[in-house]
C-alpha positions in Angstrom: 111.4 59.6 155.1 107.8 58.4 156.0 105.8 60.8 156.9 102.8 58.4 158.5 103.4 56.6 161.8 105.4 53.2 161.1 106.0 51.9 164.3 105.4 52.2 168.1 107.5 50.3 169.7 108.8 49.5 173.0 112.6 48.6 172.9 115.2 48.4 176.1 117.8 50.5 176.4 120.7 50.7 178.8 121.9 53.4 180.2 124.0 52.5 183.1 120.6 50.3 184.3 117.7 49.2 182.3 115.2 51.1 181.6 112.1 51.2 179.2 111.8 53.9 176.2 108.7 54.2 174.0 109.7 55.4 170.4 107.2 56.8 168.2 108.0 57.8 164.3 106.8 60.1 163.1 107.6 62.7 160.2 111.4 62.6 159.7 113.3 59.7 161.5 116.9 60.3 163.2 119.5 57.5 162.3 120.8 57.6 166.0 118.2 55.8 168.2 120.3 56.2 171.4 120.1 60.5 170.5 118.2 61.9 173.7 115.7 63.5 170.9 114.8 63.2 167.1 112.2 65.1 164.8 108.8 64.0 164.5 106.3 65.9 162.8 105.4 68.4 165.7 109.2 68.3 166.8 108.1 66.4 169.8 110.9 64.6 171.6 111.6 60.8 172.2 112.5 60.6 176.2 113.2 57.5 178.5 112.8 57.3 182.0 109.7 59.6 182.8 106.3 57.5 181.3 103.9 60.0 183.2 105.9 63.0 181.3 104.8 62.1 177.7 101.7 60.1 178.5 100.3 62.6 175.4 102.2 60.9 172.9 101.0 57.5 173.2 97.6 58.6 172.6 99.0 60.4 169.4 100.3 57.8 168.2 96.9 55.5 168.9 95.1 58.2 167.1 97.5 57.4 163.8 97.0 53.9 164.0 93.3 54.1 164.2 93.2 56.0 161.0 95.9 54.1 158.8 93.4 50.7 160.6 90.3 52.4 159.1 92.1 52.5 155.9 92.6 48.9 155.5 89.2 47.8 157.2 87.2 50.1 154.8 89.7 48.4 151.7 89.0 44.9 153.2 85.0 45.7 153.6 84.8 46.7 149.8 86.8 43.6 148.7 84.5 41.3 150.8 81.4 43.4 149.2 82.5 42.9 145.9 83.3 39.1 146.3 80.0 38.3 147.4 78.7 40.3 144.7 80.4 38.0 142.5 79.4 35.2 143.8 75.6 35.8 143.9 75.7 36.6 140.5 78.0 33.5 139.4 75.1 31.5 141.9 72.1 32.6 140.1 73.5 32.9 136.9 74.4 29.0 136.9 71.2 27.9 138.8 68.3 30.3 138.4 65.6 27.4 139.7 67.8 25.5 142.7 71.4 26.6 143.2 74.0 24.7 145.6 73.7 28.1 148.0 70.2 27.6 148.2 70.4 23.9 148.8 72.8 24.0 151.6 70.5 26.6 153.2 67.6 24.6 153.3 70.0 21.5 154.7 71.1 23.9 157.7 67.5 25.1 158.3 66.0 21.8 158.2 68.7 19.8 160.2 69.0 22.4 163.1 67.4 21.9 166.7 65.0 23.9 168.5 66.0 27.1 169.0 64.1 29.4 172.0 61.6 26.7 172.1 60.4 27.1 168.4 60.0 24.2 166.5 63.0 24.0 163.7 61.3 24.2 160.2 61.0 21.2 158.3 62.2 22.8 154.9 62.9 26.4 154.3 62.3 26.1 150.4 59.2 24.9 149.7 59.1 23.6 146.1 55.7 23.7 144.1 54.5 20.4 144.1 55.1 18.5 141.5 53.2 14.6 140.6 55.5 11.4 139.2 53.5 10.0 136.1 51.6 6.2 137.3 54.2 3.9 138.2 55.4 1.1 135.3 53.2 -2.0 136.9 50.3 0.4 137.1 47.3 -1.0 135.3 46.1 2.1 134.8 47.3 4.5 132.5 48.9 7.9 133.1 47.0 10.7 130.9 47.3 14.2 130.7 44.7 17.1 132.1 42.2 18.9 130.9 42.1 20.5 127.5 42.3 24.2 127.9 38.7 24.8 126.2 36.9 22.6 128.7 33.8 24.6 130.4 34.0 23.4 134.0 35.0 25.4 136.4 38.3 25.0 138.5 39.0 24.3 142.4 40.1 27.2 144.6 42.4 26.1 146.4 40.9 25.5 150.1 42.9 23.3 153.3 46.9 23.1 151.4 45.2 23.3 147.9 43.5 20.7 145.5 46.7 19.3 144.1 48.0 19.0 147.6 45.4 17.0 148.7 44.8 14.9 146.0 48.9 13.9 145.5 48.0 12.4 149.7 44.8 10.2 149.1 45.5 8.7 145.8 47.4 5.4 144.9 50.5 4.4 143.1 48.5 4.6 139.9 46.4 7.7 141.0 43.3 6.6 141.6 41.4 7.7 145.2 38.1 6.9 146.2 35.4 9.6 147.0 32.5 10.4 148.6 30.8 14.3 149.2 28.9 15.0 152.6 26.4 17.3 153.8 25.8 18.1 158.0 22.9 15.9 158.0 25.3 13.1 156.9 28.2 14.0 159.2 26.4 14.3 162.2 27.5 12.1 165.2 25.8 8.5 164.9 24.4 8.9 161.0 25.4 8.3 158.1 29.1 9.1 158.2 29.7 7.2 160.8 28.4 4.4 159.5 30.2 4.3 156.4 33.8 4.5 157.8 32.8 1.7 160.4 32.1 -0.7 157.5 35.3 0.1 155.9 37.4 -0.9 159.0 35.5 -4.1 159.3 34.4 -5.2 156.2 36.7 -7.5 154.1 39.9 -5.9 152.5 38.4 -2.7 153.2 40.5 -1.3 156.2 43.8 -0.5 153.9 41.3 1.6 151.4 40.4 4.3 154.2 43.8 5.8 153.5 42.6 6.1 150.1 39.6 8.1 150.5 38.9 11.6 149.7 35.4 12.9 151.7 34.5 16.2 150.3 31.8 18.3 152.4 30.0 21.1 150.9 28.9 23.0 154.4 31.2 23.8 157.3 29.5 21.7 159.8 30.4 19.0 157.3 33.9 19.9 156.5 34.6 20.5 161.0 33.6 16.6 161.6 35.4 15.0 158.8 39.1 16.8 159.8 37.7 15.5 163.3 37.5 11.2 161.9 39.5 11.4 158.8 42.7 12.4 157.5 42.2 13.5 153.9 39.3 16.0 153.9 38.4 18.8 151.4 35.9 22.0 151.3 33.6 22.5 148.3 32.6 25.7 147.8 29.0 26.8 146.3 28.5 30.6 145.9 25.2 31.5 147.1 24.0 27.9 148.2 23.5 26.4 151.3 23.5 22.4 150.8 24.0 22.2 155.1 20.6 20.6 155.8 19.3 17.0 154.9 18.4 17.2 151.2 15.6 14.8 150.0 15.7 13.2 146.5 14.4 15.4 143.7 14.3 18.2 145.5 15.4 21.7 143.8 18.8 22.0 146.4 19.3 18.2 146.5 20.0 18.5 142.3 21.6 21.5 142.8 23.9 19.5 145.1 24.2 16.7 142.4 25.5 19.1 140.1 28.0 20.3 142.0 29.2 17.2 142.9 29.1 16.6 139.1 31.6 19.4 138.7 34.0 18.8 141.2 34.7 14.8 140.3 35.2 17.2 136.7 37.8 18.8 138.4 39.4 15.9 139.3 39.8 13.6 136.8 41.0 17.2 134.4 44.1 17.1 137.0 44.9 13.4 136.0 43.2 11.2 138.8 40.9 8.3 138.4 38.0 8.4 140.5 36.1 5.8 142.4 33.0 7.5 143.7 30.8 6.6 146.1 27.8 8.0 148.0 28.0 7.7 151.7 25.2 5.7 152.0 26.7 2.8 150.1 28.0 0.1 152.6 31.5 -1.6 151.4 31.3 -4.9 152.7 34.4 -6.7 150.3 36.9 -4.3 148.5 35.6 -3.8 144.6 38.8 -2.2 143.3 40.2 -5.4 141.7 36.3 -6.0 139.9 36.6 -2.9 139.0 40.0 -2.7 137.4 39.6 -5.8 135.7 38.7 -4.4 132.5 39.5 -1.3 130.4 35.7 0.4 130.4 36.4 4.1 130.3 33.9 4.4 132.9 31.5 1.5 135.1 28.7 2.6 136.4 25.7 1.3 139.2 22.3 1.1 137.7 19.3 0.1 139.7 18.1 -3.2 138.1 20.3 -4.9 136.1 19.1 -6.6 133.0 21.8 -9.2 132.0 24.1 -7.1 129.8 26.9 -4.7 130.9 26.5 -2.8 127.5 22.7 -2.5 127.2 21.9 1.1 127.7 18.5 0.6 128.6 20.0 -0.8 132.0 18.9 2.0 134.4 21.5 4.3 135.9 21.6 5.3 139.4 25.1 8.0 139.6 25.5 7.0 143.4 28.4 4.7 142.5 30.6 4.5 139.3 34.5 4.6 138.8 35.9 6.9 136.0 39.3 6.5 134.4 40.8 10.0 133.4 41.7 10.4 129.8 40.4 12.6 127.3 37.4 11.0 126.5 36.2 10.7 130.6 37.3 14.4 130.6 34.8 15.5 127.5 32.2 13.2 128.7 32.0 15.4 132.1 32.3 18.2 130.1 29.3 17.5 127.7 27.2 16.1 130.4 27.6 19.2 132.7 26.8 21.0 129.7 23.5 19.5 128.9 22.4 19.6 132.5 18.8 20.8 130.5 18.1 17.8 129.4 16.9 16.6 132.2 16.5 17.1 136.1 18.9 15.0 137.6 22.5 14.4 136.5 21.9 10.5 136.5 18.7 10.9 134.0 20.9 13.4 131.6 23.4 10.8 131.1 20.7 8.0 130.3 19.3 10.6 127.7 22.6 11.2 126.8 23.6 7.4 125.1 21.3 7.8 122.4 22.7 10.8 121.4 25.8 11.9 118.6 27.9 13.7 120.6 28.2 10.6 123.3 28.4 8.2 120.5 31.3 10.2 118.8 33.3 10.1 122.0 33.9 6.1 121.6 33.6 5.6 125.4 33.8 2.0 126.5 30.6 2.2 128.9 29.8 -0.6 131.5 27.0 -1.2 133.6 27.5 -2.4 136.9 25.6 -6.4 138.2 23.5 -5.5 140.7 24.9 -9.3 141.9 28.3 -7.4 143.4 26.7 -4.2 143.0 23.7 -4.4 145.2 21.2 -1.7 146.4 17.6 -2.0 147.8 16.1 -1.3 144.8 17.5 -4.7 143.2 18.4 -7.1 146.0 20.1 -10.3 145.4 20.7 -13.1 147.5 24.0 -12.7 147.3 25.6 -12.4 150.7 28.6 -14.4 149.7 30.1 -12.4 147.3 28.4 -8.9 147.1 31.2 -6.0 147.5 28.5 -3.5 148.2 25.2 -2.2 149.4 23.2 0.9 148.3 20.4 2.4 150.2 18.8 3.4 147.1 14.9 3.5 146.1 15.0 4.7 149.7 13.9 8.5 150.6 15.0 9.6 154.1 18.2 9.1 156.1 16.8 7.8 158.8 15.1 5.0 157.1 17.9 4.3 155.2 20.0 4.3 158.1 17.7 2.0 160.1 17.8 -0.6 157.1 21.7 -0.2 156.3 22.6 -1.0 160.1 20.4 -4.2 159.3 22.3 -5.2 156.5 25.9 -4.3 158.0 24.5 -6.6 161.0 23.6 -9.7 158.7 27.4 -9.3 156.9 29.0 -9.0 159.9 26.7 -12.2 161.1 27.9 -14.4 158.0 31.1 -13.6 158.1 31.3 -14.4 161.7 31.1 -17.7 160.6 33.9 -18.1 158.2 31.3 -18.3 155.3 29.9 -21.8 156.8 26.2 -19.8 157.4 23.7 -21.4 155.2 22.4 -17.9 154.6 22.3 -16.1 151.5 19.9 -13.7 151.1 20.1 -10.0 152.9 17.3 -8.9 155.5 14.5 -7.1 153.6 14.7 -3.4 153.9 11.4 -3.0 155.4 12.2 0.9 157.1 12.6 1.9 153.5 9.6 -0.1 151.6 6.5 -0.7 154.7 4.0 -0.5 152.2 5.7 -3.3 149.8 6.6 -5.7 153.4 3.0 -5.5 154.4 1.8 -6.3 151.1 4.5 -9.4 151.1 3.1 -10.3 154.6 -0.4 -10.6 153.2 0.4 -12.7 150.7 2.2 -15.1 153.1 -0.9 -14.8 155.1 -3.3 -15.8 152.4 -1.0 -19.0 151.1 -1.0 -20.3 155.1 -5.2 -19.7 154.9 
């Protein structure tokens, strides 16, 4: 005897003429099925004919059901809990970084469509970014960061992070050019401007833009760069304002320079080789195969060049240089920043510095710049042919130096023009920058006609 309900069934039974019976068990069971009654439970009766006079029962026997069915679904609900459970821990157990469960999540998320008219995400899991060493053919070596003792201060991360930014703008072989701004720089028509036209048009030049890192140290700055150029990245200064046009020599302007000083720190500590450039340097031929040519630690500008790419007493102007990073690079920047009292400027510490032990000890392979390829107004060649840039140095405002660049950039763009047939060779002279020195040239000229 089964005392829970089995069955509810709906059989056919004749009894002269067909007719339909509902039989509900319950309780004890009678063997005779055709009996006009059996026990059940309450001692309710099993009847054909009438549905409307035992409408009651059904619902009894509903009521039975649902609790023998709650039974099963709670037994079925704990054995789905505890399989899952299972799983999870087999899951993370087996692949505590990156397991299959994970992957095949972020596969789902990142393959399916628009949904409500949000965009779909590109990838649910976003892994920490992580940076291949330099690729085999690289002629630059792959070397590790910073030592852990070193005094310069680290990036906050600022627009996706440093490492973010950086891993975008370099090379196969991580190197990236860069260049730091001011507002006075990036302001519509000056500087800025300038400098990213010459690289679209001068000779080589137009693939390196992609390759260029401009850093601005003021908001103003920072706003118009994201507005001309992909890779862009805020410096930040506690406590300074760098937004307005800073003269040579001035207290802020060498405040500036050092900060510049530690930020191209920063980067070479994270492993990237640097080409730096200040934005008032025209690029009229790509220098990056000069450059790598050799295996100087560092090659620096300098603003007359005497003959020897060794000879310290060459004089060092910081406005162009490209830095390998490796450990010595790394402690150089981190013993010039250091003996920032040696001098006022960060280009006359690191003159000062060349005499001394602690440079010396380093073993840096140090190489001066020819002014022939490496030009500036301070040392002008007639070099047209082959220089690969132009520095507005020995110059004091930007609008002079503007006026006299935009001369320059004319006479390049002039020459070339001409598919190198012009018989010209010298530059124009810069005579925004030096009116004194072009009137004193004119008088001359004046006095060998008389």
């Amino acid at each position: 005897m089964d005392k829970t309900c089995t069955q509810l069934e709906l059989t056919r039974m004749t009894h002269g003429q067909d007719v339909h019976e509902i039989g509900v068990a319950c309780g004890m069971h009678a063997t005779e099925k055709r009996e006009r009654s059996q026990i059940t439970g309450s001692g309710a009766m099993k009847s054909s004919g009438n549905w409307q006079r035992h409408r009651g029962w059904p619902k009894l026997a509903e009521l039975g059901c649902k609790q023998t069915s709650t039974k099963v679904a709670g037994a079925l609900l704990l054995g789905f809990l505890v399989t899952v459970g299972l799983l999870c821990s087999w899951n993370f157990l087996l692949y505590p970084q990156e397991s299959p469960l994970e992957e095949a999540y972020g596969r789902f998320i990142a393959q399916r469509p628009k949904m409500n008219g949000r965009p779909r995400i590109d990838k649910a899991i976003k892994d920490p970014p992580s940076y291949s060493k330099a690729q085999p053919n690289s002629t630059l070596p792959h070397h590790s960061k910073a030592q852990p003792n070193s005094t310069l201060p680290q990036e906050a991360p600022a627009d996706g992070g440093l490492d973010a930014v950086l891993e975008r703008v370099s090379m196969a072989n991580k190197t990236l050019i860069l260049t730091v701004i001011n507002k006075p720089y990036a302001e519509n028509g000056s500087m800025l401007d300038l400098f990213l036209q010459c690289l679209r048009e001068g000779e080589g030049t137009k693939d390196l833009i992609k390759h260029l890192l401009i850093a601005a140290v003021d908001n103003e700055a920072f706003d118009k760069c994201r507005r001309v150029h992909r890779h862009c990245y805020r410096i930040t200064t506690e406590g300074a304002d760098f937004s307005g046009e800073q003269l040579f020599e001035a207290k802020i302007y060498i405040k500036m320079m050092w900060r510049r000083l530690q930020f191209i720190a920063d980067v070479l500590q994270r492993g990237y080789n640097v080409v730096f450039t200040d934005t008032d340097i025209l690029w009229l031929r790509n220098p990056l195969a000069r450059l790598m040519n050799t295996d100087d630690d560092m090659q620096i500008t300098c603003d007359k060049y005497k003959g020897q790419p060794y000879n310290i007493s060459n004089k060092i102007n910081a406005g162009f240089y490209f830095v390998r990073s490796n450990n010595r690079t790394i402690q150089l920047f981190d013993l010039w920043y250091k003996s920032k009292g040696m001098g006022v400027q960060e280009q006359d510490v690191i003159q000062k510095l060349q005499d001394k032990p602690a440079f010396k000890k380093l073993g840096l392979k140090f190489r001066f710049l020819d002014t022939f390829y490496f030009g500036g107004f301070c040392h002008m060649r007639r070099n047209i042919k082959e220089a690969n840039t132009m520095h507005a140095n020995c110059c004091r405002t930007m609008g002079k130096k503007l006026a006299d660049l935009r001369a320059v950039f004319q006479a390049f763009k002039n020459f070339t023009s001409t598919d190198g047939s012009s018989s010209t060779s010298g530059w124009p002279y810069p005579k925004t920058c030096w009116p004194s020195r072009d009137k004193s040239k004119q008088k001359k000229k004046d006095g060998k006609r008389s």
